[in-house]
C-alpha positions as MATLAB code, in Angstrom:
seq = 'XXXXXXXXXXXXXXXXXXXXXXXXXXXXXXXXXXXXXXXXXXXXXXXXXXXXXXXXXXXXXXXXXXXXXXXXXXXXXXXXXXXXXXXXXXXX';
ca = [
      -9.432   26.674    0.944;
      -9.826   23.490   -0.309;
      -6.994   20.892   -0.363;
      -6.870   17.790   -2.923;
      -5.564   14.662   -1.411;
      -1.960   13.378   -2.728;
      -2.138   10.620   -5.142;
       0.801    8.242   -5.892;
       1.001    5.693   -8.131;
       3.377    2.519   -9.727;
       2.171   -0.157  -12.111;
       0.547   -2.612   -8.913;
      -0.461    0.158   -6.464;
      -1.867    3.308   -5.766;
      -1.001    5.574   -2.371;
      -3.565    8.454   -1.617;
      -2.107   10.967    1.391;
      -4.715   13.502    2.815;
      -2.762   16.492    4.203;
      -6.095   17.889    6.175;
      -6.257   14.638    7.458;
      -2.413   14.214    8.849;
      -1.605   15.165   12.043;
       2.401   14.812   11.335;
       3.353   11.801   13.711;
       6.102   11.182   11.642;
       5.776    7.059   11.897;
       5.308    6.586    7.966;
       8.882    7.760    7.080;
      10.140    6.587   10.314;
       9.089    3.161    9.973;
       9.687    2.342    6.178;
      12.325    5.182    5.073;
      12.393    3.546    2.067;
       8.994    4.221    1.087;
       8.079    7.441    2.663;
      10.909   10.430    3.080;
      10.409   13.915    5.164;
      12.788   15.892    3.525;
      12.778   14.806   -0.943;
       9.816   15.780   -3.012;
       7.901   13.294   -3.973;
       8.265   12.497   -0.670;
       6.546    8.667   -1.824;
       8.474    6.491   -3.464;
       6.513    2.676   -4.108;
       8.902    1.339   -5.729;
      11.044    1.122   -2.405;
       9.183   -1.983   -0.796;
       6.941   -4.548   -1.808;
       3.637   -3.368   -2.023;
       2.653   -5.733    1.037;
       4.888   -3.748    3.244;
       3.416   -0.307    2.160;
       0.360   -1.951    2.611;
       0.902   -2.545    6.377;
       2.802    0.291    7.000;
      -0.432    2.504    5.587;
      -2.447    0.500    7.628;
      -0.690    1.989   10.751;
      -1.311    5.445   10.241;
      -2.584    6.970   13.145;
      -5.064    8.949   11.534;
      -5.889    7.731    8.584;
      -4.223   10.189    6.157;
      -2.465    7.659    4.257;
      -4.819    5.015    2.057;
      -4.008    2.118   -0.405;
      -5.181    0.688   -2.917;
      -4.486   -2.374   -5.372;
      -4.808   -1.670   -9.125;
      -5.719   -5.342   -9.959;
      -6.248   -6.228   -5.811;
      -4.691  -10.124   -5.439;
      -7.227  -13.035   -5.498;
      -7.531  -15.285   -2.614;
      -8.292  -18.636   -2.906;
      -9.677  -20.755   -0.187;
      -7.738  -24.143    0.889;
     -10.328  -26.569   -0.468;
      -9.611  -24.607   -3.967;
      -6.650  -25.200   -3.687;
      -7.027  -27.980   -2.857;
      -8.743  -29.026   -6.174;
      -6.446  -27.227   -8.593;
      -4.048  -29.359   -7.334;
      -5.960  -32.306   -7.791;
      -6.662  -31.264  -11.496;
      -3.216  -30.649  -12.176;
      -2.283  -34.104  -10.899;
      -4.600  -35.756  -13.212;
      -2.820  -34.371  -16.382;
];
């Protein structure tokens, strides 16, 4: 039997749960409650934390199960770029 992986959604992120892959630890709802709850279907809920926290909380997922994903991922810009925008916006 083939099982799809869980996919949840807001305007800035997307959550993807694999339920082959989770082993039940429990430390998603444990840790951020806010996020992720054992007992209410859907049992995600993004807008309950800033999308950096679900980020790391994902990220410690013992096996994997849980994935994220930006929509439109943030741009980083280096320190010399910065650097330089703020020397352009100085000369205005």
């Amino acid at each position: 039997m083939e099982i799809n992986a869980n996919k949840f959604s807001n305007k800035e992120v997307t959550v993807t749960y694999d339920p082959c892959t989770c082993k039940l630890s429990g430390r998603c709802y444990k840790e951020l409650p806010e996020v992720f709850m054992d007992s209410v279907i859907p049992w995600v809920d993004l807008e309950g934390a800033p999308a950096e926290a679900i980020q790391e909380q994902v990220n410690r997922c013992p096996t994997g199960a849980l994935k994220f994903h930006y929509k439109n991922p943030p741009v980083k810009v280096s320190k010399e770029e910065q650097k330089q925008k703020a020397k352009k916006a100085l000369a205005y």
